[in-house]
C-alpha positions as CSV (number, residue, x, y, z in Angstrom):
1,X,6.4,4.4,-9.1
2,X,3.7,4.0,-6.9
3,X,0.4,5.9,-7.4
4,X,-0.9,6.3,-3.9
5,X,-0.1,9.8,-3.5
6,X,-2.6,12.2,-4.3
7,X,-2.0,16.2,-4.4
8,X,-4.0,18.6,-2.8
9,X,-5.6,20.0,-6.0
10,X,-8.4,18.3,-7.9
11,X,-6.8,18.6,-11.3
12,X,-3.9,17.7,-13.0
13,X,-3.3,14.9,-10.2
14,X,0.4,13.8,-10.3
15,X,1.0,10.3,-8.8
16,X,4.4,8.6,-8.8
17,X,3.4,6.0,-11.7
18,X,2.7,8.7,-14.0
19,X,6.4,10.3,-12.7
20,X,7.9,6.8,-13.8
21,X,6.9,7.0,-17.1
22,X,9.3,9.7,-17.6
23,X,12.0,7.5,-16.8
24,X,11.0,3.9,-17.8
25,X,12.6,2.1,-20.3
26,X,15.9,1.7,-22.4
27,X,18.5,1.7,-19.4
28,X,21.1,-1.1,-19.5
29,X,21.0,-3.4,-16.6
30,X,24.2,-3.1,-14.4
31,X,25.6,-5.6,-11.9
32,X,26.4,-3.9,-8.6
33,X,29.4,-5.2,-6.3
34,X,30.9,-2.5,-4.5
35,X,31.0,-3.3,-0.5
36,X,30.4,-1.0,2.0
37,X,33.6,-0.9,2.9
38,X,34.8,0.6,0.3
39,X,33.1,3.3,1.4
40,X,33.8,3.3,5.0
41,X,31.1,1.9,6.0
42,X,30.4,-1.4,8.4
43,X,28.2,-3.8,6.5
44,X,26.3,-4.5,9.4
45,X,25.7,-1.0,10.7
46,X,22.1,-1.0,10.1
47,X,21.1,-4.6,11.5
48,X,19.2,-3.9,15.1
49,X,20.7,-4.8,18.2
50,X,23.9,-5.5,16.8
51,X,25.9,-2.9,15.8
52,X,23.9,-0.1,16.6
53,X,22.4,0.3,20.1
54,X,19.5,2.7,20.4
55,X,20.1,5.2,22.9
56,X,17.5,5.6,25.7
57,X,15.9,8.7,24.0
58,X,16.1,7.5,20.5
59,X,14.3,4.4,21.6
60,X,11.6,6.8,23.2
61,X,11.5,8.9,20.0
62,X,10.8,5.8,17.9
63,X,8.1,4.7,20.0
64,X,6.6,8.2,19.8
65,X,6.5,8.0,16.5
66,X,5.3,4.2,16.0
67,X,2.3,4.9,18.1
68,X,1.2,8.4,16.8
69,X,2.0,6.4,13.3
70,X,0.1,3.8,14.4
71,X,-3.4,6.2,15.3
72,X,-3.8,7.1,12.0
73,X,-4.2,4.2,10.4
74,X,-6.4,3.2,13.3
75,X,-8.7,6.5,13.1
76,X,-8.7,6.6,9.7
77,X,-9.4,2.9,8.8
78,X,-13.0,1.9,7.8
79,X,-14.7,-0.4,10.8
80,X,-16.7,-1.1,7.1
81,X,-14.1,-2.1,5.2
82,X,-10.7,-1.9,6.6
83,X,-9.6,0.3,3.9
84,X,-7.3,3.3,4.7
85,X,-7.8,7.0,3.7
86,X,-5.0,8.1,1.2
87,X,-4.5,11.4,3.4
88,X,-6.1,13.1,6.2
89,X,-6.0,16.3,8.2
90,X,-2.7,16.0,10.5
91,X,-5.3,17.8,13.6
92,X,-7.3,14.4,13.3
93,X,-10.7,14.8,12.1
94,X,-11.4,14.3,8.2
95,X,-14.3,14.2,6.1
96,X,-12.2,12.8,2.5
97,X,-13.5,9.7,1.5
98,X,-10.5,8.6,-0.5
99,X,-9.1,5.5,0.5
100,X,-5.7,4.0,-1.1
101,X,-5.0,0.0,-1.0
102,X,-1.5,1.3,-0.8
103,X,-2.1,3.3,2.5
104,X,-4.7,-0.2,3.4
105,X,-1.6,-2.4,2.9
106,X,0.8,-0.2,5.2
107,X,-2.3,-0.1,7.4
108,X,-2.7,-3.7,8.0
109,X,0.8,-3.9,9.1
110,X,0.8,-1.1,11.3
111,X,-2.0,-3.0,13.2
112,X,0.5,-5.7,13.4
113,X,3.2,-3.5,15.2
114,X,0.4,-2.1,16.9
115,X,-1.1,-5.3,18.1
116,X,2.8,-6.4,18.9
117,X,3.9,-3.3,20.8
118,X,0.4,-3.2,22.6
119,X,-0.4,0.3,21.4
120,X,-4.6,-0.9,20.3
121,X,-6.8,-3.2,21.9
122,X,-5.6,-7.0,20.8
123,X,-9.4,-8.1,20.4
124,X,-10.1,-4.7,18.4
125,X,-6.9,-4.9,16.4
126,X,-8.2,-8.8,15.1
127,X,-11.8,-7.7,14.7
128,X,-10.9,-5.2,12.0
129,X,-8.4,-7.4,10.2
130,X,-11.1,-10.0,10.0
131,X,-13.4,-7.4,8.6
132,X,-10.6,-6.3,5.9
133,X,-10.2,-9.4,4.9
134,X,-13.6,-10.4,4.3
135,X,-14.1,-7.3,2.0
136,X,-11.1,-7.7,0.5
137,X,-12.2,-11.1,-0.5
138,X,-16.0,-10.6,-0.9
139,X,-16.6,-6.5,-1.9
140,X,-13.6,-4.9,-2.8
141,X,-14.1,-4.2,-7.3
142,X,-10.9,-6.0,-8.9
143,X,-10.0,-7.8,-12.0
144,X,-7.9,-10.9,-12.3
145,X,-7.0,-10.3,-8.8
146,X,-5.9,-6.7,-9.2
147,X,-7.5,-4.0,-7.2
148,X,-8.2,-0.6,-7.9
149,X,-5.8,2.2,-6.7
150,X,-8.5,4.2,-5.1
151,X,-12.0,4.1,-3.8
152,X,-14.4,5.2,-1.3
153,X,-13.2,4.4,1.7
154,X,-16.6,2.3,3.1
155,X,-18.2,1.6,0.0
156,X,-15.2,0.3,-2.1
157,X,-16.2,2.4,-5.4
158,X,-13.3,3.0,-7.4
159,X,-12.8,6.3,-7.8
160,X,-13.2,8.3,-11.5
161,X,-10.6,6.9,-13.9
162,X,-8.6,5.4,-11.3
163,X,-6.4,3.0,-12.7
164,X,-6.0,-0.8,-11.9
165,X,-2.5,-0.8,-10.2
166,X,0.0,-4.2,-10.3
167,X,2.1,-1.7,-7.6
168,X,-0.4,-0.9,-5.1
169,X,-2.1,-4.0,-5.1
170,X,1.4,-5.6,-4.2
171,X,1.9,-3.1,-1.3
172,X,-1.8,-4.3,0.0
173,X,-0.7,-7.7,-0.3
174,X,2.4,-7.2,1.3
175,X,0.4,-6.0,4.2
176,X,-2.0,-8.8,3.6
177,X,1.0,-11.6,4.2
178,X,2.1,-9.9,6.9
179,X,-1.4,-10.2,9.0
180,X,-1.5,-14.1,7.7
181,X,1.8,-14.7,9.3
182,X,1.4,-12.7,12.1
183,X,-2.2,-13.6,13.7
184,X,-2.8,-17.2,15.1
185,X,-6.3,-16.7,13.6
186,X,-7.9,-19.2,11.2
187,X,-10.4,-16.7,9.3
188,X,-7.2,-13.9,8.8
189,X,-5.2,-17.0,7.6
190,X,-8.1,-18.4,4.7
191,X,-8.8,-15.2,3.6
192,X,-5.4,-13.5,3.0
193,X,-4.4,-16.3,1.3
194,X,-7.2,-16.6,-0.9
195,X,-6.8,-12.7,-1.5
196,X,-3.0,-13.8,-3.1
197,X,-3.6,-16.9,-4.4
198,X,-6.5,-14.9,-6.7
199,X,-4.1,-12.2,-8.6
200,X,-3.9,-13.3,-11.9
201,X,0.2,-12.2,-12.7
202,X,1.2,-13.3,-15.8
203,X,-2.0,-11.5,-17.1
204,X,-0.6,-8.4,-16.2
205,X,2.3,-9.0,-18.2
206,X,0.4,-8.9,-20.8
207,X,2.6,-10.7,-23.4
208,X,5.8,-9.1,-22.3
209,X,8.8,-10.2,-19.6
210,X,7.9,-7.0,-17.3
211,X,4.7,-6.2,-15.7
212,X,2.3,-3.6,-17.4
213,X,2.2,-0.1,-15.6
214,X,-1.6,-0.5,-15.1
215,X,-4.7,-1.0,-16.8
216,X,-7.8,1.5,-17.6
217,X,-10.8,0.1,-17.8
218,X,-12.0,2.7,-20.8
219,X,-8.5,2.1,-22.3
220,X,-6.7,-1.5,-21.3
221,X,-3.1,-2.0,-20.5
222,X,-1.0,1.1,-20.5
223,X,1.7,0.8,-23.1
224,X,4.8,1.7,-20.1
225,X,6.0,-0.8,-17.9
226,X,7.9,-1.6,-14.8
227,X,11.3,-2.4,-16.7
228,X,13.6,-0.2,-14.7
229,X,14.8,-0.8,-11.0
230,X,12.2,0.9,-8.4
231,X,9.7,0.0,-5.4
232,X,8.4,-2.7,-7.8
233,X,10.7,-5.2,-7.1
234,X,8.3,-6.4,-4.4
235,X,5.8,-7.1,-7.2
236,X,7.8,-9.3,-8.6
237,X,8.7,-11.5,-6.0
238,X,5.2,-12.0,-5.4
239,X,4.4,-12.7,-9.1
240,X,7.3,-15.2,-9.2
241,X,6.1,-16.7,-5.3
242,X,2.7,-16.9,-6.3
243,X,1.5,-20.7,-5.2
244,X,-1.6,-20.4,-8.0
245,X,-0.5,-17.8,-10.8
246,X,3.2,-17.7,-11.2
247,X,5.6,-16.0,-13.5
248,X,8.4,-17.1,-14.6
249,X,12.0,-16.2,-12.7
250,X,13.4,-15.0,-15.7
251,X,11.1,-12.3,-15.4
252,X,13.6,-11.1,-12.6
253,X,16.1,-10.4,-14.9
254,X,13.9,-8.6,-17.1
255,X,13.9,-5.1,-15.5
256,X,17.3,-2.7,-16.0
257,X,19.2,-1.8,-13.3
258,X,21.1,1.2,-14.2
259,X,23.9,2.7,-12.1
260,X,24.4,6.2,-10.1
261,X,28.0,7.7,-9.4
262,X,27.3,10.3,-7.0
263,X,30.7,11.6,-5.5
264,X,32.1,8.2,-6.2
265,X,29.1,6.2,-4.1
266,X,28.1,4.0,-7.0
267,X,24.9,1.7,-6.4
268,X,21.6,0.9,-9.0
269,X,19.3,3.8,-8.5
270,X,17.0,5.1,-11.2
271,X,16.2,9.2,-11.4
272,X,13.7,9.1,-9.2
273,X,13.0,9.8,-5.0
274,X,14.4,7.6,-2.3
275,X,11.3,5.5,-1.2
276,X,11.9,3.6,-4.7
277,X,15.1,2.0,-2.0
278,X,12.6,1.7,0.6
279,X,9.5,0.3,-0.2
280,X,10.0,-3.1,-1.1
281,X,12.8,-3.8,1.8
282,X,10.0,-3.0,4.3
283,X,8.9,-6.0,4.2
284,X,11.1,-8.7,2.3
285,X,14.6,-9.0,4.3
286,X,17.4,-8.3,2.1
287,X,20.1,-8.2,5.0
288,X,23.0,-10.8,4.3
289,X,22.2,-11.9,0.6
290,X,22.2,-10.9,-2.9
291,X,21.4,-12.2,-6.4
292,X,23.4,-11.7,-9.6
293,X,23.2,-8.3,-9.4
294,X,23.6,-6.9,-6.0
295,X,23.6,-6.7,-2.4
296,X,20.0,-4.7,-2.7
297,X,20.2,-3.5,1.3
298,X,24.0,-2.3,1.2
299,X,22.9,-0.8,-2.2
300,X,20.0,0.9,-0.5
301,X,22.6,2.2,2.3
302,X,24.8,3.7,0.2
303,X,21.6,5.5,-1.8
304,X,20.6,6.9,1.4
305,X,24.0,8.4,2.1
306,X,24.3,9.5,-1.4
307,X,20.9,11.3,-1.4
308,X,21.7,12.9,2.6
309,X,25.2,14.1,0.4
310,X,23.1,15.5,-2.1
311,X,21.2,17.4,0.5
312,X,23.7,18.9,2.3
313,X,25.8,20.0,-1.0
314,X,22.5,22.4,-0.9
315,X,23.8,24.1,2.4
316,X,21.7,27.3,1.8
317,X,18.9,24.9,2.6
318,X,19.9,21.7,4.0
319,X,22.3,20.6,7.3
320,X,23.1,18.0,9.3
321,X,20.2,18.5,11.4
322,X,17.8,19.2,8.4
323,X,18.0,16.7,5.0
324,X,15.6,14.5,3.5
325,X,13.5,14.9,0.4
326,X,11.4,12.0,-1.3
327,X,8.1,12.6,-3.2
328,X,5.7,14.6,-0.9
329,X,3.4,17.6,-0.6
330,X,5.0,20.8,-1.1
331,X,3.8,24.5,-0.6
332,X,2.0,24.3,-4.4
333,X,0.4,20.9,-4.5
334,X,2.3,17.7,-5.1
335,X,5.7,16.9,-6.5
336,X,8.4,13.8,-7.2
337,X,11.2,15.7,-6.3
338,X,15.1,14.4,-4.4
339,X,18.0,13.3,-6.1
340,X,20.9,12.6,-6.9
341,X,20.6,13.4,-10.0
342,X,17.9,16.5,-8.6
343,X,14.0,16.2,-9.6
344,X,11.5,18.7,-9.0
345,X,11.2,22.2,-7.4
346,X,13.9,22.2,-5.2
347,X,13.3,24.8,-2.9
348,X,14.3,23.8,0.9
349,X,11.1,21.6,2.1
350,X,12.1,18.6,3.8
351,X,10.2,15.2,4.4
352,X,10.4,13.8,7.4
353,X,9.6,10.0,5.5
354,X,12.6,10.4,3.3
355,X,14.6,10.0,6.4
356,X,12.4,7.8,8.5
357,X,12.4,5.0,5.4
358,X,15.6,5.0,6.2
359,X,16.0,4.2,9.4
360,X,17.4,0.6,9.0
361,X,19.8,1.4,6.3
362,X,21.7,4.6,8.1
363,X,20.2,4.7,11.8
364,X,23.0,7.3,13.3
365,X,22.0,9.6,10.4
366,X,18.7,9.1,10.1
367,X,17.9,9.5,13.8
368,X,19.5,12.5,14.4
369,X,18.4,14.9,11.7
370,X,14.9,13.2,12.8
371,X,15.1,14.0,16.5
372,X,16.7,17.7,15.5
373,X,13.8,18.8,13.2
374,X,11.5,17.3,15.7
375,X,13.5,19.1,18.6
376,X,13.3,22.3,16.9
377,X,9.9,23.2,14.5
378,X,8.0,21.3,17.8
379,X,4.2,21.7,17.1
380,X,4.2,23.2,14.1
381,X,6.0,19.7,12.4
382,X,4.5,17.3,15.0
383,X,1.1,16.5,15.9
384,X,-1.7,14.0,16.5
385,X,0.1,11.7,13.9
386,X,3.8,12.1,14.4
387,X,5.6,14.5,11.7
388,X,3.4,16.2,8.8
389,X,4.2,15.0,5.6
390,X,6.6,18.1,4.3
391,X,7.4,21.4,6.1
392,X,9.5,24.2,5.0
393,X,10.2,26.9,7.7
394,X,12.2,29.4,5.1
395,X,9.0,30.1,3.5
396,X,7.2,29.3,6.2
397,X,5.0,26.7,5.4
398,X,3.8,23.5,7.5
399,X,1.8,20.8,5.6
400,X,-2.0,20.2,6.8
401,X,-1.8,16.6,5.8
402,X,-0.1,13.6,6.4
403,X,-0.2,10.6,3.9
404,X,-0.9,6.9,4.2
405,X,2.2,5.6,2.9
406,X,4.6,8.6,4.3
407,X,2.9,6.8,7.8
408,X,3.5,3.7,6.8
409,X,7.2,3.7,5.7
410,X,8.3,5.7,8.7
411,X,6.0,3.2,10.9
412,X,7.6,0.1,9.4
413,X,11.2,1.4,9.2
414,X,11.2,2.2,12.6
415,X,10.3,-1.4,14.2
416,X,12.6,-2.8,11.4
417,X,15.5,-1.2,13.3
418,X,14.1,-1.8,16.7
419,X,13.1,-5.6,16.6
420,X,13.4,-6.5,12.7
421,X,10.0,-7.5,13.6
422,X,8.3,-6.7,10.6
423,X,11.0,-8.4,8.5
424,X,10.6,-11.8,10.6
425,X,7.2,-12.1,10.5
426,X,6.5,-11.1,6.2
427,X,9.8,-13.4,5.9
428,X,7.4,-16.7,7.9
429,X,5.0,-16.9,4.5
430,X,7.0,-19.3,2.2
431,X,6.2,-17.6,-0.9
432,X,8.4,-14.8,0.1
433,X,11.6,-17.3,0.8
434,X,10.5,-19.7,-2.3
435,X,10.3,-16.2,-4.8
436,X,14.2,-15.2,-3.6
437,X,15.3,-18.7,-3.8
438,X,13.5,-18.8,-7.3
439,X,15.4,-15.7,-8.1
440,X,19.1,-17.3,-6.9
441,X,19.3,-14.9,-3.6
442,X,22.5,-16.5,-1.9
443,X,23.5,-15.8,1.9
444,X,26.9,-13.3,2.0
């Protein structure tokens, strides 16, 4: 699971990789065939502009919350480096120095929406992707390619014991694609190529079919891997695209897809929050296709109806107009928490990104519980940066913070369903339409 989440407290730091490793391995893969319609639900429900039309007010909403999204990453992005901070303060000023390439990689495509919609300055916007680029590709520490999960955000130290990370450095590059296809600029286009075309894959394999967790450099590879259906499936598509440093296909097969029957919704899910259904489909398009094993976007709609089920089967805490738990902040620190089947300390908080990742996959849903919480906790739930990242008025308790990647998926989600705009653009860089092809994706 990806690591870019930090909690509040200085020790014991618990970050979604380390989660996974409770869950990794030994699953049986599971093919996955069940249409929506089986389930009463219109296969092409989510797809924007055709079956759902945006209301006047929910378009507003959406563009609220794009552009707020959108002025973190820009306030909170180095002009030095054009790395992102990992959190800041939800009021706006921050003095943390931690930056995440995860948050950087939702950051650089966030300044594409922005740049698109005409939120920033266009000749600001291209000056600071030039200057991420260039330290990307010139200062940023790495190792066969792979960068280090965090670092100071203008200096580009790693931080103590941070771990090289196969995940986050695919979310970064996912963001890096993006700005190549996107800007007409010859400078963004060299460098973010070179940037991919440097990552070393099969060494992160390290002898196996599945990538390697991470690597320490006091330590080496971790002995875990990514061999259970996540976020990660991104990483591999970029492994098997890869024009330089490819891995083999087969290596798509290689990871378990185990099966969830949640109230007889059956899809591949793994015992872990709903971004792992999110992440990658921010940018690759899996609308209309499938491989051996499944329709992954119908398969993602049906786990966001299962998990906003699960919520509401806790009524003491959750509603129609209040659901959504992924892995977040909380009133104690940090926590991998949602279900089905449930994780974590349970206890009524809601985060506003569960529901926002989803926007694409159940829009009615999604936007209404969205606009309702944002209707009714007002200020103390919205601010400078669109929602904070957790909130849970029982106790009561309103997060501080908001996080890089919380902004990023909700940022990215939401322009997916207005435009499919982020989609069409990642989808331009051939190595993303060669890896599915590789992988025997077929139109349905």
């Amino acid at each position: 699971m990806n690591a870019s989440r930090t909690s509040n407290h200085s020790a014991g730091r618990l970050t979604r990789r380390r989660f996974l490793q409770t869950l990794s391995g030994g699953a049986l893969a599971a093919t996955y065939a069940s249409p929506l319609r089986a389930f009463g639900l219109d296969p092409q429900a989510a797809e924007p502009g055709v079956a759902y039309k945006l209301r006047p007010d929910e378009e507003a909403f959406l563009d609220q919350l794009e552009r707020r999204g959108c002025s973190f990453f820009w306030e909170h992005g180095s002009a030095v480096s054009g790395q992102v901070l990992d959190r800041a303060h939800a009021a706006g000023p921050e003095t943390r120095r931690l930056a995440s390439i995860a948050a950087t990689g939702f950051g650089l495509t966030a300044l594409c929406i922005a740049d698109w919609r005409r939120y920033l300055p266009h000749d600001e916007i291209l000056k600071r992707v030039r200057a991420t680029m260039r330290f990307h590709w010139e200062k940023l520490p790495h190792n066969h390619g792979f960068f280090y999960h965090f670092s100071d955000i203008d200096t580009g130290v790693p931080a103590n014991r941070t771990e090289l990370s196969p995940i986050d450095t695919s979310l970064l590059l996912c963001g890096i694609l993006t700005c190549r296809a996107y800007f007409r600029d010859a400078e963004i286009h060299d460098l973010a190529g070179k940037i991919y075309e440097r990552v070393d894959w099969p060494w992160m394999l390290n002898g196996g079919k599945t990538f390697a967790m991470a690597w320490h450099r006091d330590s080496g590879f971790e002995t875990h891997r990514w061999d259970t259906y996540s976020e990660e499936m991104m990483m591999y598509l970029l492994g098997i695209g890869s024009p330089t440093h490819p891995i083999d296909p087969s290596c798509w097969d290689a990871f378990a897809r185990p099966q969830v029957d949640y109230e007889g919704l059956h899809y591949i899910s793994n015992a872990a929050p709903l971004f792992t259904h999110q992440y990658s489909q921010a940018w690759y398009d899996f609308r209309h296709k499938r491989d051996a094993y499944a329709d992954y976007f119908a398969n993602s709609v049906i786990a966001t109806l299962a998990h906003k089920r699960f919520c509401l089967d806790m009524p003491n805490y959750y509603s129609e107009d209040y659901w959504g738990i992924t892995a977040s902040d909380y009133v104690k620190g940090y926590t991998a928490w949602g279900g089905p089947p449930a994780r974590g300390p349970i206890d009524g908080t809601v985060v506003p990104a569960a529901a926002a990742g989803s926007l694409p996959f159940l829009p009615k849903d999604c936007l209404h519980v969205l606009m309702a919480m944002k209707a009714k906790y007002g200020d103390k739930a919205w601010g400078r940066y669109g929602f904070v990242d957790a909130f849970n008025p029982r106790l009561p308790w309103y997060d501080t913070d908001v996080l890089g990647i919380d902004q990023g998926i909700s940022v990215i989600m939401a322009e997916n369903l207005r435009s499919g705009k982020v989609w069409s653009i990642f989808m331009q860089n051939p190595e993303a339409q060669a890896a599915m092809q590789r992988c025997g994706f077929i139109a349905v």
